[in-house]
C-alpha atoms as one frame of an Amber mdcrd trajectory, in Angstrom:
protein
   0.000   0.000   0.000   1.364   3.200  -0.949  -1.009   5.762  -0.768  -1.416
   7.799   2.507  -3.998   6.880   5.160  -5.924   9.220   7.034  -8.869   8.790
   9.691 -10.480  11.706   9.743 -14.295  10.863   8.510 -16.805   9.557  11.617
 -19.577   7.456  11.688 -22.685   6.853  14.246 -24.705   4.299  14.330 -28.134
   3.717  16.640 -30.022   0.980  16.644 -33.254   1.117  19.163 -34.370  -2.210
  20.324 -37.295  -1.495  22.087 -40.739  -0.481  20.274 -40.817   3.723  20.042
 -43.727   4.026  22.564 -40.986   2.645  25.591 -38.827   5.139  24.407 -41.709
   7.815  24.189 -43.027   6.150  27.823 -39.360   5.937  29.261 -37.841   9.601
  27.993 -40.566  11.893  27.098 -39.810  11.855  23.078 -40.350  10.273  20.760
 -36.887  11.578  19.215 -34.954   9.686  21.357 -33.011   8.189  19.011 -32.503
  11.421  16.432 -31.600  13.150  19.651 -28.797  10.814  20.800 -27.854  10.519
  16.885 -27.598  14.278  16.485 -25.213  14.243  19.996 -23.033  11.372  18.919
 -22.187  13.596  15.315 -22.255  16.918  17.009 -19.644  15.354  19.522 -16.970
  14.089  16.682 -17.623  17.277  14.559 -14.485  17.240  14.151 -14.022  14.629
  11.519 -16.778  15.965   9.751 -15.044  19.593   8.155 -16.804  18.378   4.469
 -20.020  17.462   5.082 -22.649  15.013   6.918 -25.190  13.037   6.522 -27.879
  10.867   8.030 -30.427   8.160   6.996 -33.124   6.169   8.900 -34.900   2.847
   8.126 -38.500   2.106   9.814 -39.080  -1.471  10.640 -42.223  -3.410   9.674
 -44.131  -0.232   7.926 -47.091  -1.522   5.476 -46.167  -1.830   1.732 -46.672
   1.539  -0.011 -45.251   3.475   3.243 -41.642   5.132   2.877 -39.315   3.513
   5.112 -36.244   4.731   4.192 -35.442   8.426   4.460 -32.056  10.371   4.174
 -30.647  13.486   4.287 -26.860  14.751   3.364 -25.165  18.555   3.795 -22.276
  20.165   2.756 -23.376  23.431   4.410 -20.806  25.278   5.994 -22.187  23.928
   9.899 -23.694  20.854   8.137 -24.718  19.123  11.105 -27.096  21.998  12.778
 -28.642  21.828   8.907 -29.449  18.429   8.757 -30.459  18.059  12.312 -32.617
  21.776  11.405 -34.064  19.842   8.535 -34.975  16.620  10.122 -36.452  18.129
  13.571 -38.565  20.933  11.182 -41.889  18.610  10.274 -41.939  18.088  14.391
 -41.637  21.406  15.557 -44.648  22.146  13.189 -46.021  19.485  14.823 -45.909
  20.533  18.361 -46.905  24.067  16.947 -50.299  22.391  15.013 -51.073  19.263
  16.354 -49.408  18.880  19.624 -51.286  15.402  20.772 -49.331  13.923  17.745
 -46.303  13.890  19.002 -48.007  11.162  22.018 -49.312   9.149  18.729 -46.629
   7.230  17.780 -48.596   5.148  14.776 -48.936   8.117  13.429 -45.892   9.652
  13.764 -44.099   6.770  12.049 -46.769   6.519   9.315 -46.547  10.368   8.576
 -42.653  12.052   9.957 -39.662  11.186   7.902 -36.816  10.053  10.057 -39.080
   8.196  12.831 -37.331   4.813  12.743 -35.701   2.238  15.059 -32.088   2.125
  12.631 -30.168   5.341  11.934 -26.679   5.932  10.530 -24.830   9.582  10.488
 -21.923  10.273   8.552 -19.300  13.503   9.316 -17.344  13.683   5.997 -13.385
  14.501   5.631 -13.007  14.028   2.047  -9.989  11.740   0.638 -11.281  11.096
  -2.350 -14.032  12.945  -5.027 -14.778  16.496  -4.536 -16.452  18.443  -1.206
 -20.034  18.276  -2.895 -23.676  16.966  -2.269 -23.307  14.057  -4.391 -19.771
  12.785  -2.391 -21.141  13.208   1.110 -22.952   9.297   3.030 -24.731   7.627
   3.366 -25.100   6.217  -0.123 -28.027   4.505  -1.034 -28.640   1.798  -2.774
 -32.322   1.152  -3.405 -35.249  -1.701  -4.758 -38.492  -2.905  -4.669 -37.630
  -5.899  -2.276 -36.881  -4.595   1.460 -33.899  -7.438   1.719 -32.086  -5.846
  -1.316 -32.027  -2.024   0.131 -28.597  -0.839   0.973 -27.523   2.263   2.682
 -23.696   2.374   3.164 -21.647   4.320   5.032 -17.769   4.628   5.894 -14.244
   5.775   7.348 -11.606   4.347   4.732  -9.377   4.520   2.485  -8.892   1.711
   0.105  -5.884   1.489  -1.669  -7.077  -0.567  -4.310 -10.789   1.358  -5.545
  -9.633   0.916  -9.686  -9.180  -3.259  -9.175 -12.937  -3.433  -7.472 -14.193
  -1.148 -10.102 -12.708  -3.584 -12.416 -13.788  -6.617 -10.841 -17.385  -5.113
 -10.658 -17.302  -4.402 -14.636 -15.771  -8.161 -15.084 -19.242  -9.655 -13.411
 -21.502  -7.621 -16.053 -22.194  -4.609 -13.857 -21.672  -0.927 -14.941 -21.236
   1.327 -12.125 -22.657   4.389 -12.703 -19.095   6.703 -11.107 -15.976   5.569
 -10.006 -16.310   7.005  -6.314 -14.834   4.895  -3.747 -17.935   4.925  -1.506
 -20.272   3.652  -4.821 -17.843   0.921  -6.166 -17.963  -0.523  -1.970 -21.567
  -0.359  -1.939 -21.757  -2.007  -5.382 -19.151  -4.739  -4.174 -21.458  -5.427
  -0.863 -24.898  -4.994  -3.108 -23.559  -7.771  -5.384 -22.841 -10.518  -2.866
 -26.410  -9.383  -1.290 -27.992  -9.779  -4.463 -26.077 -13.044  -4.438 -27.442
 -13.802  -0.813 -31.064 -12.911  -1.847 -31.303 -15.502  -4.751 -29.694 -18.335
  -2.894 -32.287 -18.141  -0.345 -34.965 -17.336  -2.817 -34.692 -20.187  -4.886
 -33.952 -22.318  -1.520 -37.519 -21.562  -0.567 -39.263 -21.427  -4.135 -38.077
 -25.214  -4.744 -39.431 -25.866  -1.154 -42.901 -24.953  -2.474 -43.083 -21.428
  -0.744 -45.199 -18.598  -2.530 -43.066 -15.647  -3.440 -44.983 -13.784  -0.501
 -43.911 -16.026   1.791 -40.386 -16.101   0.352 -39.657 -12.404   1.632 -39.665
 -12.620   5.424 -37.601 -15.967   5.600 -35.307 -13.882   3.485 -34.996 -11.590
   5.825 -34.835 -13.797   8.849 -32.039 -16.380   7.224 -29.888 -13.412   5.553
 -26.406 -14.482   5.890 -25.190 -10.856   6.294 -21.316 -12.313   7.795 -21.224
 -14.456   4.786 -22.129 -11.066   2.637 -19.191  -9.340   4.365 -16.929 -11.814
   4.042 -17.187 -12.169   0.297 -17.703  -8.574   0.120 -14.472  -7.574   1.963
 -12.038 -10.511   0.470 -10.065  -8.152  -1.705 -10.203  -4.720  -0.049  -7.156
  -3.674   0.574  -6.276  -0.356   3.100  -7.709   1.002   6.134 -11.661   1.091
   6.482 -14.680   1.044   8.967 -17.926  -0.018   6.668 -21.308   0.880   8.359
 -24.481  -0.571   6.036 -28.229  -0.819   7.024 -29.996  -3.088   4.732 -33.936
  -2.079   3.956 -35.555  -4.582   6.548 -33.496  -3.952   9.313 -29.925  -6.031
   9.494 -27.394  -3.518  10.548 -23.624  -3.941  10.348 -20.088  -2.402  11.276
 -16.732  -3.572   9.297 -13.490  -3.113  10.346 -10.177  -3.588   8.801  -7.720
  -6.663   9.514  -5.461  -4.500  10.646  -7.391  -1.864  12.792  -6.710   0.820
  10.989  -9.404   2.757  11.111 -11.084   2.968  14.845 -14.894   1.987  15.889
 -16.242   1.364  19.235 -19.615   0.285  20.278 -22.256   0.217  23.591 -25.338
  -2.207  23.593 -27.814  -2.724  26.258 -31.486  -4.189  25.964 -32.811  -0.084
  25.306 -29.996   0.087  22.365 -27.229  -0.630  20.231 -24.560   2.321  19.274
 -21.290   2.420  17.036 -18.782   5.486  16.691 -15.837   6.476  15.845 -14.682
   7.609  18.721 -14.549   6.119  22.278 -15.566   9.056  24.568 -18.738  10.172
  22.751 -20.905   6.964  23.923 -19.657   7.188  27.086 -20.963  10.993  27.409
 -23.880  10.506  25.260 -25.550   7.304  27.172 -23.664   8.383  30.543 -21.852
   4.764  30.673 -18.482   4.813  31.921 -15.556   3.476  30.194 -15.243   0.077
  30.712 -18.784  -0.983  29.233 -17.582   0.341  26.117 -16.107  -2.069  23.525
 -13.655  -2.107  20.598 -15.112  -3.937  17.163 -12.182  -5.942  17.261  -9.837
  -5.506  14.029 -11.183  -8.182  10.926 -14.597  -8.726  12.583 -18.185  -7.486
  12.285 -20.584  -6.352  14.802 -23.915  -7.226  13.353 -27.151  -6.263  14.711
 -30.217  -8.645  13.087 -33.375  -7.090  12.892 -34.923 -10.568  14.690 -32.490
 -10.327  17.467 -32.441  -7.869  20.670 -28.716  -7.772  20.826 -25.300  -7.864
  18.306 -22.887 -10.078  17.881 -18.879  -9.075  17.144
């Protein structure tokens, strides 16, 4: 590896494991988890001088109801603008309809960003220019929930022309070069791969196609995913995804490279970049704070009340 390394970009990553009405019950909001979210960037601002951005995925909405919502800045203070964005349908809210913001059906059937998985990016750009279109989380989207991707990261990959390559040599044609796109193409290949093994798994089994979705996204292999995903990066990287019906993940490097640290308890999961901002955020002290040890995942399954590392 030749080319320099730098660390600079941050991730955040919360993952509520309770339904929204304990946290509304609990903490008096039903923005619990935007609020911690918004701390967790606010608190590593400083890897975050190009830009920001956040997404959120609702779990089990009806078909026809958006789920997936996103927003990205490259305002000067792009943090306060995407936090001034996202919190702007409530205040209205509180200012119209007060009583709605106790309704939490309704909230997550009518306010963007009122979902149970969210993932904030702080941008220090290495490679593409300081613009909209360069700033996570990408997304990655379709019609089936188990084939939605929303990536995000802290890397540097040494080697972004060979899995642009390889992606071209297996038929596809990426749409850019960016580093960020040709990783989330790499990953949505292999989960594409992942989706049709299990599809056709079930389809010989005499399952209707109906049925075929939610073992999909029960059975989804997502360390098998990574594994294929990740077998020929090469540099330093932390890899944050959410896929569209709820899996969550966090990649780190063989090496350690880049840094991530996580908290989970049975309220919560939460990944950062940086030690120090959990423990302030959640008020947990140092100890119950853990390292996603180098060349291993922490994965958080939508079916499942915990993660595994």
């Amino acid at each position: 590896m030749s080319d320099a390394l730098y660390h600079e970009c941050g991730i955040a990553l919360v993952r509520l494991l309770k339904p929204l009405e304990f946290y509304l019950e609990k903490y008096g909001t039903a923005l619990y988890g935007v609020n911690k979210l918004s701390l967790l960037m606010e608190k590593q601002h400083n890897r975050g001088q190009d830009g920001a951005g956040v997404a959120c995925i609702k779990l089990d909405v009806s078909p026809g109801e958006k789920y997936i919502s996103r927003y990205r800045s490259v305002e000067k203070n792009a943090i306060a603008d995407i936090f001034s964005v996202i919190n702007g349908p409530f205040r209205e809210i509180q200012k119209q309809n007060p009583e709605k913001l106790q309704d939490i059906p309704w909230l997550k059937k009518n306010a963007e960003f009122m979902g149970e998985l969210l993932l904030g990016h702080l941008r220090y750009g290495t490679f593409g220019g300081n613009n909209f279109e360069s700033c996570h989380p990408f997304l990655r989207q379709n019609n089936w929930m188990t084939r939605n991707l929303v990536v995000a990261g802290n890397f540097n990959l040494t080697n972004v022309e060979e899995l642009f390559t390889n992606l071209v040599d297996i038929g596809q044609h990426p749409r850019e070069k960016a580093d960020t796109v040709t990783v989330m193409e790499n990953i949505g290949h292999w989960l594409d791969e992942e989706n049709d093994l299990l599809y056709y798994q079930y389809k010989q089994e005499g399952y209707t196609k109906k049925e075929i979705s939610p073992i999909i996204a029960e059975k989804l292999d997502v360390a098998n995913i990574l594994r294929r995903s990740s077998k020929y990066w090469d540099g330093g990287y932390v890899m944050a995804g959410l896929i569209g019906h709820g899996d969550a993940f966090v990649l780190r490097d063989p090496s350690g490279i880049r840094p991530a640290w996580y908290y989970a308890d049975d309220e919560v999961v939460v990944v950062t970049s940086e030690r120090p901002q959990i423990q302030t955020a959640f008020n947990v002290p140092f100890e119950a704070i853990r390292e996603v040890k180098p060349g291993h995942a922490l994965i958080i399954k939508k079916t499942e009340k915990s993660a595994r590392n």
